[in-house]
N, CA and C atoms as a LAMMPS dump frame, in Angstrom:
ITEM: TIMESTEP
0
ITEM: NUMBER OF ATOMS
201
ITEM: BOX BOUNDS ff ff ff
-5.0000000000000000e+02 5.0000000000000000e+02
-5.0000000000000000e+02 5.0000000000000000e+02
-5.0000000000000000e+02 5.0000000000000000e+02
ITEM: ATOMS id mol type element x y z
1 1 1 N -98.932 -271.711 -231.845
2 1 2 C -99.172 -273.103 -232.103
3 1 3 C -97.815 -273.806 -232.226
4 2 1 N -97.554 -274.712 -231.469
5 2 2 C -96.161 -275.457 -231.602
6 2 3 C -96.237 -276.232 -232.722
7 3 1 N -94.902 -276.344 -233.516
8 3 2 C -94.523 -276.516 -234.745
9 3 3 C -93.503 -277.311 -234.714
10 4 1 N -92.938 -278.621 -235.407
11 4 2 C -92.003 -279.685 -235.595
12 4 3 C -91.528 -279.459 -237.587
13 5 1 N -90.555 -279.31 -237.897
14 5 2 C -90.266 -279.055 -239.161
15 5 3 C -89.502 -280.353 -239.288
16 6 1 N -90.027 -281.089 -240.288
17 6 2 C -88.919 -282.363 -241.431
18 6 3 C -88.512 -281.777 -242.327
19 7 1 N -86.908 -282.226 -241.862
20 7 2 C -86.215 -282.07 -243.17
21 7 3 C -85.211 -283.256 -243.443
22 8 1 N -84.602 -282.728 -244.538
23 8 2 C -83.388 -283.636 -244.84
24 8 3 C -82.184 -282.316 -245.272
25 9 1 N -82.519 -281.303 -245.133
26 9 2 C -81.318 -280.151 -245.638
27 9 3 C -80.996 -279.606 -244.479
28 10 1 N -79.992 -279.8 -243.326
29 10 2 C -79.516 -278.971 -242.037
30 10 3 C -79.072 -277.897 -242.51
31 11 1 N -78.236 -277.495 -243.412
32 11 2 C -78.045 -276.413 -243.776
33 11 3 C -79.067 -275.028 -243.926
34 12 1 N -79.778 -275.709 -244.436
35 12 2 C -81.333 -275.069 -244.307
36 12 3 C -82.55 -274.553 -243.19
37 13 1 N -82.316 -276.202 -242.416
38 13 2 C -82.776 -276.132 -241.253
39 13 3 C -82.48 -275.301 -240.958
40 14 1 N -80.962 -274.981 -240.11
41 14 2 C -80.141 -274.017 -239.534
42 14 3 C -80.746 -272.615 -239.975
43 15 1 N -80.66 -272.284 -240.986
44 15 2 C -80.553 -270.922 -241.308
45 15 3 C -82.376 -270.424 -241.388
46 16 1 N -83.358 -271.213 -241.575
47 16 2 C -84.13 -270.815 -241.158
48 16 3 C -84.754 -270.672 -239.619
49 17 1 N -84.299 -271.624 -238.801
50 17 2 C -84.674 -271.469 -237.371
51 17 3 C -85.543 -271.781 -236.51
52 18 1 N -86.316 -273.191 -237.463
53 18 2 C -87.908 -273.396 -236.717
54 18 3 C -87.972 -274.043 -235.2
55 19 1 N -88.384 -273.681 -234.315
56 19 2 C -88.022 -274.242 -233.293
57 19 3 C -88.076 -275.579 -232.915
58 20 1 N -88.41 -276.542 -233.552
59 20 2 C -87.99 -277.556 -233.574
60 20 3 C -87.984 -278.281 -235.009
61 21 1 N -87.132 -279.026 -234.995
62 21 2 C -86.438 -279.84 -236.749
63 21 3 C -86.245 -281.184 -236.674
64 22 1 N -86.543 -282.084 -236.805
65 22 2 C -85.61 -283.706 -236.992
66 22 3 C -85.76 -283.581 -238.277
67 23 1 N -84.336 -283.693 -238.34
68 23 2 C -83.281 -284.044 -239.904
69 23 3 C -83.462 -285.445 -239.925
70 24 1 N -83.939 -285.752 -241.273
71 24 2 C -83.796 -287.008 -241.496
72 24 3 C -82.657 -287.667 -242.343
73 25 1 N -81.956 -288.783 -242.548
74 25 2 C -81.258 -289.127 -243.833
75 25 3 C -81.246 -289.631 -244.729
76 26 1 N -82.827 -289.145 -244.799
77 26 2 C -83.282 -289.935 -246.383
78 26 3 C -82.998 -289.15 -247.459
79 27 1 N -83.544 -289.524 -248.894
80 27 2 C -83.88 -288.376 -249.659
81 27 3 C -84.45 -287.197 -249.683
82 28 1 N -84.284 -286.202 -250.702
83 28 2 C -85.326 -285.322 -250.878
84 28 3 C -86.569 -285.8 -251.286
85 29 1 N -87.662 -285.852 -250.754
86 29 2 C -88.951 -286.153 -251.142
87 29 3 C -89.076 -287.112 -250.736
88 30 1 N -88.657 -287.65 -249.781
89 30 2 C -88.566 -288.818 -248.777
90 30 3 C -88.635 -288.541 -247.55
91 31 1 N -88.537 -287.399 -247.004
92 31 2 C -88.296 -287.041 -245.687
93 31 3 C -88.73 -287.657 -244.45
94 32 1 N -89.606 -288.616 -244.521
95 32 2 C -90.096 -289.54 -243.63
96 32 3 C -90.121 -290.81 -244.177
97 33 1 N -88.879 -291.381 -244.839
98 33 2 C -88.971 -292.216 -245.86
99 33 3 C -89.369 -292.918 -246.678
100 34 1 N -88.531 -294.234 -247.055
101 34 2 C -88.911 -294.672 -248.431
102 34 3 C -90.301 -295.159 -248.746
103 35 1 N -90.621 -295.184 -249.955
104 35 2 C -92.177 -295.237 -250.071
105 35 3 C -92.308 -297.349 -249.51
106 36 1 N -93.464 -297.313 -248.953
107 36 2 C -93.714 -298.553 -248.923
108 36 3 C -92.935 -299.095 -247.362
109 37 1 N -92.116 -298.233 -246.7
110 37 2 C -91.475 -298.369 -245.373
111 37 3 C -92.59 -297.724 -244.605
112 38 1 N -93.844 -298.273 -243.932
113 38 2 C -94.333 -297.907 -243.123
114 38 3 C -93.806 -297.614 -241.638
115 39 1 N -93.306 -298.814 -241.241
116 39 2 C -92.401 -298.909 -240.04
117 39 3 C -91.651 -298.191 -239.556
118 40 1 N -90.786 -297.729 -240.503
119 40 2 C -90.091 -296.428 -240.451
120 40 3 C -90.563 -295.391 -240.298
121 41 1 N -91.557 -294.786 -241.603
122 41 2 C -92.458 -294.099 -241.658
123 41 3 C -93.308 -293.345 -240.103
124 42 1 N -93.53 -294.3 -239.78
125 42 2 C -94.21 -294.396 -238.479
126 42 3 C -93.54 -294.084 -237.05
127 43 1 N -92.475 -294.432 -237.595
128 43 2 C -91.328 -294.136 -236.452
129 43 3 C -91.054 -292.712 -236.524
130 44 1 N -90.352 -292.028 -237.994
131 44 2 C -90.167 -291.045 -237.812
132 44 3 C -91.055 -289.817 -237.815
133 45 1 N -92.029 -290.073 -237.701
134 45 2 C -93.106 -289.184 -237.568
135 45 3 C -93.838 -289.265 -235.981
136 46 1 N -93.499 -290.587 -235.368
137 46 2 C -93.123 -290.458 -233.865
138 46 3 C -92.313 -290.025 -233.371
139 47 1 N -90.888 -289.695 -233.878
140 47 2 C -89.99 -289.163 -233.152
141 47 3 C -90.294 -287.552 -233.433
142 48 1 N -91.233 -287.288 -234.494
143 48 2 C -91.229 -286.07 -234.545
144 48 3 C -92.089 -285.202 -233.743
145 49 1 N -93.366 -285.71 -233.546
146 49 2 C -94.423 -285.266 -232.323
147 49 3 C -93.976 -285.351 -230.912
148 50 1 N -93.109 -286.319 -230.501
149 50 2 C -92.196 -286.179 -229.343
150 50 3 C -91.442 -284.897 -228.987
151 51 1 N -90.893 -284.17 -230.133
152 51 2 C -90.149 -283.069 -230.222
153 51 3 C -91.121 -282.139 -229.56
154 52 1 N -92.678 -282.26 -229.517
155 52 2 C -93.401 -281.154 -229.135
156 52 3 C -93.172 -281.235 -227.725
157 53 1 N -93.357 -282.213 -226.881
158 53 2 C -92.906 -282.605 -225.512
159 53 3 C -91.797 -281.042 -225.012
160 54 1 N -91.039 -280.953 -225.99
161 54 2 C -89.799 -279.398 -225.421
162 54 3 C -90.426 -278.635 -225.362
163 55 1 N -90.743 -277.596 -224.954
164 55 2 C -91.125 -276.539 -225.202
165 55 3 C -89.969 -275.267 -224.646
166 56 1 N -88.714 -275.229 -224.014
167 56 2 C -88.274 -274.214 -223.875
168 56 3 C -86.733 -273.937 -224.451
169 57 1 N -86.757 -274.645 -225.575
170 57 2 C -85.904 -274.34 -226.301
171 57 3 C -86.046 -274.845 -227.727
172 58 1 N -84.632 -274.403 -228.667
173 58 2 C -84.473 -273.969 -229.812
174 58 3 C -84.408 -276.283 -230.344
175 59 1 N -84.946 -277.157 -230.938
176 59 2 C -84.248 -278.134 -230.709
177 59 3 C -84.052 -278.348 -232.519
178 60 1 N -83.028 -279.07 -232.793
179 60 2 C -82.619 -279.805 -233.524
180 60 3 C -82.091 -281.323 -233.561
181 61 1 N -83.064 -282.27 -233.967
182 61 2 C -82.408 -283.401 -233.76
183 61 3 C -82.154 -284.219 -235.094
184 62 1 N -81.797 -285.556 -234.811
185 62 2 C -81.432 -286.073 -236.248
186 62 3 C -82.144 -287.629 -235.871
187 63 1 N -82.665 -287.851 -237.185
188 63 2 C -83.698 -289.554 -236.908
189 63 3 C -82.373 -290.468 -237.279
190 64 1 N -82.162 -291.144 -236.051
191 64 2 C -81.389 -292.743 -236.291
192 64 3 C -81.892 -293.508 -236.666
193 65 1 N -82.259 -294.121 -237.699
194 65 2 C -83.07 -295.7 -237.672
195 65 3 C -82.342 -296.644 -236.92
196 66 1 N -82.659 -297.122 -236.55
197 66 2 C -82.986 -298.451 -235.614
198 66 3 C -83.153 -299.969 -236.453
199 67 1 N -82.309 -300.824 -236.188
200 67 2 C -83.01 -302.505 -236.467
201 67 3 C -83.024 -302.399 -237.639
């Protein structure tokens, strides 16, 4: 079953290995951010189902906000 992991710890990311990751740069316990930021919210949880689109490699990416 293809799998997308949020985080905000690369260090972590890294060393566990899930085949795909978007690092976010929010808080801990924010990872798809701040409460009450839908927009965002929404975004980065789109950029994260996109990640399934790869399928033949290892990916790591990082969420830019935008605007």
């Amino acid at each position: 079953m293809p799998t997308v992991a949020l985080s905000t710890m690369r260090g972590r990311s890294i060393a566990l290995k899930p085949p795909r990751v978007l690092l976010t740069g929010f808080d801990r316990g924010q990872t798809v951010g701040p409460p009450g930021e839908t927009a965002t919210q929404l975004a980065v949880l789109t950029a994260a189902l996109r990640l399934l689109e790869q399928h033949d490699t290892t990916v790591l990416e990082t969420y830019v906000k935008t605007g």
